[in-house]
C-alpha positions in Angstrom: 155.2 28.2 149.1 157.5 28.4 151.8 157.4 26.2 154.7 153.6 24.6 153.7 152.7 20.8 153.1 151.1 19.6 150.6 147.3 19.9 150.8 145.5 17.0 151.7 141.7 17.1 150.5 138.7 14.5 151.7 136.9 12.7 149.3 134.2 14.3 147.3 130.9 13.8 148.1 128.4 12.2 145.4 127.4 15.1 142.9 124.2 16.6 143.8 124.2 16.0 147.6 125.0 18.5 150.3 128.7 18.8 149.7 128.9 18.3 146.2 131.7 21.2 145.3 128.9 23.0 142.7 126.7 22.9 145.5 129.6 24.5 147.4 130.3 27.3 144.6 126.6 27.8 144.1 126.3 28.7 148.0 129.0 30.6 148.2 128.8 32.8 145.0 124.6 33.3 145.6 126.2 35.0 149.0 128.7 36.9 147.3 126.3 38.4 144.9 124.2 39.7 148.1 127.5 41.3 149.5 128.9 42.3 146.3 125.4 44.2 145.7 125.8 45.9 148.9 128.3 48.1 148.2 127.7 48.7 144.5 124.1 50.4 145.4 125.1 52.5 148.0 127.8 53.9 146.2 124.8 55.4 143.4 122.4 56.1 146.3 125.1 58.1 148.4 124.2 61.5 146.6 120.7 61.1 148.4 121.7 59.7 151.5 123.8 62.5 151.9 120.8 65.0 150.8 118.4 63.2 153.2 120.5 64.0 156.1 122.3 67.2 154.8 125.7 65.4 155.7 128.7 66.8 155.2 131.6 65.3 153.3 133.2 63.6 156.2 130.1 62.1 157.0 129.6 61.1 153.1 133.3 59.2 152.9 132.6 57.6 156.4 129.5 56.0 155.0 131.4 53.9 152.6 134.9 54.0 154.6 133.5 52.6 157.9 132.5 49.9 156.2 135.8 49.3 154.5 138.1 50.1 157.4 135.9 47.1 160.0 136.0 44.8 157.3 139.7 45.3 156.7 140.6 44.8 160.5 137.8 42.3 161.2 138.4 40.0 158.2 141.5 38.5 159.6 140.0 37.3 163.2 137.3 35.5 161.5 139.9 34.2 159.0 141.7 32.6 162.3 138.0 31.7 163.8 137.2 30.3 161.0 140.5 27.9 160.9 139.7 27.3 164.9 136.2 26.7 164.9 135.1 25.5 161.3 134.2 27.5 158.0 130.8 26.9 158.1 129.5 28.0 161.5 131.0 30.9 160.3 129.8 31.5 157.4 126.0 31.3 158.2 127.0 33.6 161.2 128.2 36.0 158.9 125.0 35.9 156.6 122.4 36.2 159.6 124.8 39.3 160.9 124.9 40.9 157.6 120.9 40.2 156.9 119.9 41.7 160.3 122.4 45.0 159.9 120.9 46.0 156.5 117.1 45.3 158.1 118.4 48.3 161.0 120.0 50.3 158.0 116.5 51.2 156.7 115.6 52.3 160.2 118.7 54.9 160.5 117.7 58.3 161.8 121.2 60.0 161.5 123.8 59.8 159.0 125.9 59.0 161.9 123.8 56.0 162.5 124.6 54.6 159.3 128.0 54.8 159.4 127.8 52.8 162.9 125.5 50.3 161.2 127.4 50.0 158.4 130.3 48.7 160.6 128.0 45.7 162.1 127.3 44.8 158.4 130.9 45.1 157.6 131.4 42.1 160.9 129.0 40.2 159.0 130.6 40.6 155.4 134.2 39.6 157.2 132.9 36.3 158.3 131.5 35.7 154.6 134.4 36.9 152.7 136.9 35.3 155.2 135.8 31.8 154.2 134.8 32.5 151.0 137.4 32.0 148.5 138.7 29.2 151.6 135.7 27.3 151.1 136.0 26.9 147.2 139.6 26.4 147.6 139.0 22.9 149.7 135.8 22.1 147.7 137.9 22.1 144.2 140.7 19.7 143.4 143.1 22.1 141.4 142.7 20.7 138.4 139.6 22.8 138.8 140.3 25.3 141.0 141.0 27.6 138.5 137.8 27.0 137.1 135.9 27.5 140.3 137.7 30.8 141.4 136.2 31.9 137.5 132.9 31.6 138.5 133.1 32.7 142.4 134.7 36.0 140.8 131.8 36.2 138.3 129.6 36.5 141.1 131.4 39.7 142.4 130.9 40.9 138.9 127.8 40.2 138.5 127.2 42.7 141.8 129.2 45.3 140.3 127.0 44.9 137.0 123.5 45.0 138.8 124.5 46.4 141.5 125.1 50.5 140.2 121.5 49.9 138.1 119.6 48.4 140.8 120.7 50.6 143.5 119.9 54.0 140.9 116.7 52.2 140.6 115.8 51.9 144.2 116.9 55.3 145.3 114.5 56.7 142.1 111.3 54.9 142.7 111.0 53.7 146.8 113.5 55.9 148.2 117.4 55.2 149.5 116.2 53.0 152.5 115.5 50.4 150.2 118.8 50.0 149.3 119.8 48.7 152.4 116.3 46.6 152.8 116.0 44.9 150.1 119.3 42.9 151.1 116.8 41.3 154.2 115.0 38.8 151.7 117.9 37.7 149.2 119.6 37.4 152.9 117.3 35.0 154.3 117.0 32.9 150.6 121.1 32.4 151.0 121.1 31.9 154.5 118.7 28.8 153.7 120.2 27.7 151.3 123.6 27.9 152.8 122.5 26.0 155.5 121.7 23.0 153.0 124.5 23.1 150.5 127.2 23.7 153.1 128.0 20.4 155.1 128.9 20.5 158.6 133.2 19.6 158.8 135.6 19.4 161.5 137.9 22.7 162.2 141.0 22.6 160.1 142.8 23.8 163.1 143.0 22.7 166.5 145.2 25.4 167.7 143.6 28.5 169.3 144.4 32.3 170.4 144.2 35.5 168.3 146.8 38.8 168.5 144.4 40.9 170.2 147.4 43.4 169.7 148.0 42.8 166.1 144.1 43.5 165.4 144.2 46.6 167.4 147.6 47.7 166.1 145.9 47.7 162.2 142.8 49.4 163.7 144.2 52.6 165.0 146.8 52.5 162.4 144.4 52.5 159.5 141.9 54.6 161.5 144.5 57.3 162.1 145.5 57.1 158.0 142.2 57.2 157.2 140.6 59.9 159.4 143.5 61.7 158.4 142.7 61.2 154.6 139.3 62.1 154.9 139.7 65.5 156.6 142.0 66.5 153.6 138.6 67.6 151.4 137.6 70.6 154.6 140.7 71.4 155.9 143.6 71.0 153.1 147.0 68.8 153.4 148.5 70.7 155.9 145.9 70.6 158.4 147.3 69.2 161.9 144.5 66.9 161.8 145.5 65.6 158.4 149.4 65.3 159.8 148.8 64.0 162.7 146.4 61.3 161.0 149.2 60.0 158.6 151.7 60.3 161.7 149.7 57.9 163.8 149.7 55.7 160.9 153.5 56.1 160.4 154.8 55.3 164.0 152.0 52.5 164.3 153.5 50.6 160.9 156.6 49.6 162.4 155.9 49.0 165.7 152.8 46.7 163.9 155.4 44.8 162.1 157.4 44.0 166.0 154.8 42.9 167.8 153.7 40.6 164.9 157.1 38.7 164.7 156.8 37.5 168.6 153.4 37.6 168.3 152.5 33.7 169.1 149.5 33.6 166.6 149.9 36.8 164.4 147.8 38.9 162.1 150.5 39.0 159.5 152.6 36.0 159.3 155.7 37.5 158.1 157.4 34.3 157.8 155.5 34.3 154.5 156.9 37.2 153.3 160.5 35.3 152.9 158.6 33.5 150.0 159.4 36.1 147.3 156.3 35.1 144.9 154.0 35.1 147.4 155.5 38.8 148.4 155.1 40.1 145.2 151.7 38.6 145.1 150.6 39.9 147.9 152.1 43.9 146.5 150.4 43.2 143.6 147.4 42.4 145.1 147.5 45.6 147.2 148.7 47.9 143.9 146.4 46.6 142.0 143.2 47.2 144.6 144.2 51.1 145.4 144.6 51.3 141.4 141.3 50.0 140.0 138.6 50.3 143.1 138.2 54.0 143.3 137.2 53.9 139.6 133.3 53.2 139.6 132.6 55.0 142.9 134.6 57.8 140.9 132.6 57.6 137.6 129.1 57.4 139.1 130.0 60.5 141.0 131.0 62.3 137.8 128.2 61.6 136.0 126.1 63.1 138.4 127.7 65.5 140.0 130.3 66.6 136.4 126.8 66.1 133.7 124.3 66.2 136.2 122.8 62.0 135.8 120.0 61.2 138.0 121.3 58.0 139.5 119.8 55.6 137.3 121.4 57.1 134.4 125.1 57.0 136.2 124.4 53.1 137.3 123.2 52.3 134.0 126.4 54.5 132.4 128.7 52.5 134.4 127.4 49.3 133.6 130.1 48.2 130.8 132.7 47.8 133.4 130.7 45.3 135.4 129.3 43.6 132.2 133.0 42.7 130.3 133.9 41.7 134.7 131.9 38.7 134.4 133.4 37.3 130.7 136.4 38.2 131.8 136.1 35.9 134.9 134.4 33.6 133.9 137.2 32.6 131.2 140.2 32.9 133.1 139.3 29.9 134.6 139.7 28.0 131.5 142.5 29.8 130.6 144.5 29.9 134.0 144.6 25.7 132.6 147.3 26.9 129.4 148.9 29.9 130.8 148.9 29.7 134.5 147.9 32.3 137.1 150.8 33.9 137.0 151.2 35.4 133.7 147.3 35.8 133.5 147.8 38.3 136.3 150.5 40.5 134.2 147.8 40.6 131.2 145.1 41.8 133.6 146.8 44.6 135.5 148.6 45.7 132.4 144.6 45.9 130.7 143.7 47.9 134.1 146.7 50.4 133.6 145.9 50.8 129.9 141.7 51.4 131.0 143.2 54.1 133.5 145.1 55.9 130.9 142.5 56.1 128.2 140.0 57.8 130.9 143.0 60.1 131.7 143.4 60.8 128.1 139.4 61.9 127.5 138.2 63.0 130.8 136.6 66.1 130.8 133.0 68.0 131.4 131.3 67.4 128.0 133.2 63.9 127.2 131.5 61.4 124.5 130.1 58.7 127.1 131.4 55.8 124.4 135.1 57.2 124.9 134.5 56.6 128.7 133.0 53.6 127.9 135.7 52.6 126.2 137.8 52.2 129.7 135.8 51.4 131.3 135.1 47.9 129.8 138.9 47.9 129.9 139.1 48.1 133.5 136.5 45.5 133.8 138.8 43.2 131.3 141.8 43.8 134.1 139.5 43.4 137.2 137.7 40.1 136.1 141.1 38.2 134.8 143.2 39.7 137.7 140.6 38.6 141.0 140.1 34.6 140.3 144.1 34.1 138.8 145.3 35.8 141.8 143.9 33.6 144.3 144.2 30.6 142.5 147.9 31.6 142.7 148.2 32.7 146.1 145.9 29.6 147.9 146.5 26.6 144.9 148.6 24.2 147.4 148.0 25.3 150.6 147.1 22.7 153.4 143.3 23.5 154.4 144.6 24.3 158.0 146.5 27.4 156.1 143.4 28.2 154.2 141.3 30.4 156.3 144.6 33.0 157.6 146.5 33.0 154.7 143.0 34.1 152.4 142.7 36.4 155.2 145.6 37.9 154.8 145.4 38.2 151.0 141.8 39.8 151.6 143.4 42.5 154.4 146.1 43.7 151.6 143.1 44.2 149.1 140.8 45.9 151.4 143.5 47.7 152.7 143.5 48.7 148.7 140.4 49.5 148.7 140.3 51.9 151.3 143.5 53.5 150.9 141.9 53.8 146.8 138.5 55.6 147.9 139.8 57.8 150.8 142.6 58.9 148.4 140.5 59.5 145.2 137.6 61.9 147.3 140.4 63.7 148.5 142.1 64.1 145.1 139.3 65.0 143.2 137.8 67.5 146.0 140.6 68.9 146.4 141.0 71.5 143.3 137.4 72.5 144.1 136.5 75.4 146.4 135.5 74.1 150.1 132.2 75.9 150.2 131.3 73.7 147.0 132.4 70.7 148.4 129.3 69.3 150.1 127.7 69.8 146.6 130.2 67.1 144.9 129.5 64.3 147.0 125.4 65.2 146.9 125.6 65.0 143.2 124.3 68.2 142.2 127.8 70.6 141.6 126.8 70.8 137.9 123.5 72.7 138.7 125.5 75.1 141.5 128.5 76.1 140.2 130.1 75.8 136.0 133.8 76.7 137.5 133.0 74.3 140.1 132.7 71.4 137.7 135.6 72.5 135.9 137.8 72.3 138.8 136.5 69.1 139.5 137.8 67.9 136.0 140.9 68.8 137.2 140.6 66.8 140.6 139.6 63.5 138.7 142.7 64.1 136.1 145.0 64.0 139.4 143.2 61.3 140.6 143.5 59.0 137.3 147.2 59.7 136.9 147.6 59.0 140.6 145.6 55.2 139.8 147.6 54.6 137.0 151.2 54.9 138.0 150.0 52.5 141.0 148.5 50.7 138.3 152.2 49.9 136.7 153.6 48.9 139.4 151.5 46.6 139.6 152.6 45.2 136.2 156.2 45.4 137.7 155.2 43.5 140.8 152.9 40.4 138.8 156.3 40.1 136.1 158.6 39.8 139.6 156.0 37.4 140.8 156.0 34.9 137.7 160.2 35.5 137.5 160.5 34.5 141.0 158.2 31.5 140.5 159.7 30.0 137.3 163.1 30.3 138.9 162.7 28.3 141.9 
């Protein structure tokens, strides 16, 4: 990359001592499973969170947006912290903030409430998922990076595969609080054991200050995109405050992008952006996040609120995605060793585009669950290859002093993704449906209320896949630029 030095890594501590880089991995990925778990049961439990409270459908996408949004903006000052003040100081901060938030979740009495709370769980999942992959990176030599990043992905995957089941299961038999409580026990065992695996090192960085502009510059900018976004299922696309949502976000960009190149210490370094593969990698990154993420919040909403699930049947329907995740993370590792990262991240969006247009092809109200199956267990091929070969890609090589912002950075694209994916996809698929059947989509039960209603829906979800899988392609287009631009420098 562009302008970086050659990493220089300590000597390994003796295997099976505080230190030790499986020690390291095992911390770090027991944490990601909590987190990862996190958001994969509340997005089955939402239905009855939203019943509980009788909220309304901006209430219902702020649950899971808020969340998103302060993770997104948040992520990037504890990636600098981080760099500033060491990695793991941080990281046990981030799992005692995260451990107490879901505690106060169960205790919500508004729906309001827990889109506040779900904000000081998102500070606590930025610390985590700032150091994170940073962490593993200066644990591993390369030689087995690749191999680590495999099974640190798994973890997520291993979330996304329990997570759906366990939050259906939760909601069903103790009640929706209990998806946020259970997170205060596994919270406290990784907090524990964090504190022994993790050993105490020096800050990478000794140089301090953070672009308090920057960070409020992509708070009001995504804010204004995504309050705008989420108005779009009450009051149409031409609503003023739908306009002047995206506006805000469209005068903000550029003036984002000045202030960041005098900015001293910026949020976006865009002096990396002159490296062209780690451009592309970063586009990709972003494509490939607004592509793929909307999918399972999508398909456990369909089956409940299109075929009328109970929520343990739409976890449990979803959970081939999630299940073919962890294979295909798990050996990308050992296949990132023959093919490299690069090219392993054109197979995995290209799987992800082809997943996107097989549920375009067969979507509908009475669709066979095995032909829905079918892509989803593609899309879980795409996501588990694509998640550990793009980071090995975009952090193999860094110095450790780079580590912490640059993973930030690469985390604020995809989160950016990820919001941008499930703002866009609730509006798209509300969007064909009548606004006084709304509220019944995002509570699950359209398919008891309204026929019609469900069949418009169809149609909102058909919009919504196309929509994924032409950003899907792209993404293709932007991994071949990436592995082109590396081979030829």
């Amino acid at each position: 990359m562009t302008g970086t030095t050659p990493a220089v890594r300590r000597p390994e501590p003796a295997a099976g001592r505080p230190g030790d880089p499986w020690w390291t991995l095992s911390a770090v990925s027991l944490a990601s499973v909590l987190t990862g778990l996190g958001g994969n049961t509340l997005n089955v439990a939402l239905p009855s969170v939203v019943r509980h409270f009788h909220a309304g459908p901006v209430a219902a996408n702020w649950m899971l947006l808020a969340f998103m949004l302060a993770n997104t903006v948040l992520i990037v000052v504890f990636g600098r912290f981080a760099d500033m003040f060491g990695r793991r100081a941080m990281y046990l901060s981030g799992l005692g903030a995260y451990t107490f938030a879901s505690l106060l979740l169960g205790f919500a009495p508004t729906a309001w409430t827990v889109v506040g709370l779900r904000v000081l769980q998102a500070a606590g999942g930025a610390m985590l998922l700032a150091n994170s992959a940073a962490i593993v990176t200066d644990a591993f030599p390369r030689e087995r990076l690749g191999r680590a990043m495999g099974v640190y992905t798994a973890s997520f995957s291993i979330a996304q595969l329990a997570g759906p089941t366990l939050g259906g299961y939760l909601t069903d038999a103790f009640g929706w609080r209990w998806v946020f409580w259970y997170n205060v026990p596994f919270g406290v065992l990784c907090l524990v054991w964090g504190a022994v695996a993790l050993r105490p090192v020096e800050a990478a960085s000794r140089e301090r200050g953070v672009d308090v502009p920057g960070n409020v510059l992509v708070l009001a900018g995504l804010g204004g995109l995504l309050f705008g976004l989420s108005q779009v299922n009450e009051r149409g696309w031409h609503s003023p405050a739908v306009l002047a949502g995206v506006a805000v976000f469209a005068v903000l960009l550029p003036v984002f992008l000045a202030v960041e190149r005098r900015a001293a210490r910026p949020v976006v370094d865009t002096a990396l952006f002159r490296d062209v593969p780690f451009a592309l990698g970063l586009l990709a990154t972003f494509l490939n996040a607004t592509a793929r993420m909307g999918a399972v919040v999508l398909l456990a909403l369909f089956f409940q609120s299109a075929q009328g699930d109970d929520p343990v049947t739409a976890g449990l329907k979803v959970l081939p995605m999630s299940a073919v995740a962890v294979l295909a993370s798990t050996g990308a590792g050992f296949l990132e060793n023959r093919v490299g990262a690069r090219t392993m991240t054109v197979a995995a969006t290209a799987l992800t585009t082809l997943g996107l247009l097989e549920l375009l092809a067969v979507i509908a109200r009475d669709v066979p669950y095995a032909a829905v199956a079918a892509g989803l267990m593609l899309l879980g091929a795409g996501s588990g290859t694509f998640l550990p070969s793009n980071a090995t890609a975009l952090l193999s090589g860094l110095p450790s002093h780079r580590l912490g912002i640059v993973n930030a950075m690469r985390l604020m694209v995809q989160n950016t993704g990820i919001v941008v994916s499930t703002a866009l996809a609730f509006s798209i698929i509300a969007g064909p449906v009548p606004a006084a059947l709304r509220a019944h989509v995002f509570a699950g039960d359209l398919s008891r209320v309204s026929g019609q209603g469900v069949q418009q829906l169809v149609v909102g979800y058909r919009y919504a896949l196309a929509c994924m899988a032409a950003l899907s392609a792209l993404a293709v287009l932007a991994c071949l630029g990436t592995r082109r631009a590396e081979r030829a420098r």
